[in-house]
C-alpha positions in Angstrom: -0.1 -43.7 -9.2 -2.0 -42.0 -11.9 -4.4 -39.7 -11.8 -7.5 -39.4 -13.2 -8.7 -35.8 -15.3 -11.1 -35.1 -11.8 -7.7 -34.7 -9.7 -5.6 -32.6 -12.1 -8.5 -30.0 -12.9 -8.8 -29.8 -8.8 -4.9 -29.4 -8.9 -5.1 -26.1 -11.2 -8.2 -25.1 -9.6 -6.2 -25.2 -6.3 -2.9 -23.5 -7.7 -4.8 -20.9 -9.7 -6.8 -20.1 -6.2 -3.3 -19.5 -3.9 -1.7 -17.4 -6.7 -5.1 -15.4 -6.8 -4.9 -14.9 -3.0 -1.2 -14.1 -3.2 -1.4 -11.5 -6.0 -4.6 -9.6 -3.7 -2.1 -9.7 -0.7 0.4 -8.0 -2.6 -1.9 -5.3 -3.8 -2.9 -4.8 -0.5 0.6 -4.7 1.0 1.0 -2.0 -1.5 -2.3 -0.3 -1.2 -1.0 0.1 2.4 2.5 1.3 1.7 0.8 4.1 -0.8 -1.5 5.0 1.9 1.1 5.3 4.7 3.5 7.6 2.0 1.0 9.9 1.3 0.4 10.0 5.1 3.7 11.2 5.5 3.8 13.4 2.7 1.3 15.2 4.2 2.4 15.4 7.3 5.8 16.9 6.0 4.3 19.4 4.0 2.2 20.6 6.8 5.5 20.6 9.1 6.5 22.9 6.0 3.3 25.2 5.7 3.4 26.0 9.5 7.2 26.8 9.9 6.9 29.5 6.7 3.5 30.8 8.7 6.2 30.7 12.1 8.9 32.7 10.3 6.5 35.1 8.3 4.4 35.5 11.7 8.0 36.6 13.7 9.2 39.0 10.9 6.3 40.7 11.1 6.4 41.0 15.0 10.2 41.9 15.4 
């Protein structure tokens, strides 16, 4: 079978496409892994901020 210049420019249109759409997804993927760290990086450090506020708050009281 051979193919004619038409099919193999639709072939690298077609491959170029998916590894456009795969590179996005993993941006994504780690646009959402960034997001979720610095979620829990500020969660911690309020954990942090309110248990120095708990001790200071008691050593002041007792």
């Amino acid at each position: 079978m051979v193919m004619g210049p038409e099919n193999l420019d639709q072939i690298q249109q077609d491959v170029s496409e998916r590894k456009t759409k795969e590179k996005l997804n993993g941006l994504k993927q780690r646009g959402l892994l960034s997001d979720m760290l610095m979620t829990l990086g500020a969660a911690g450090l309020f954990i942090i901020v309110a248990i120095i506020f708990g001790v200071i708050i008691h050593a002041i009281r007792y």
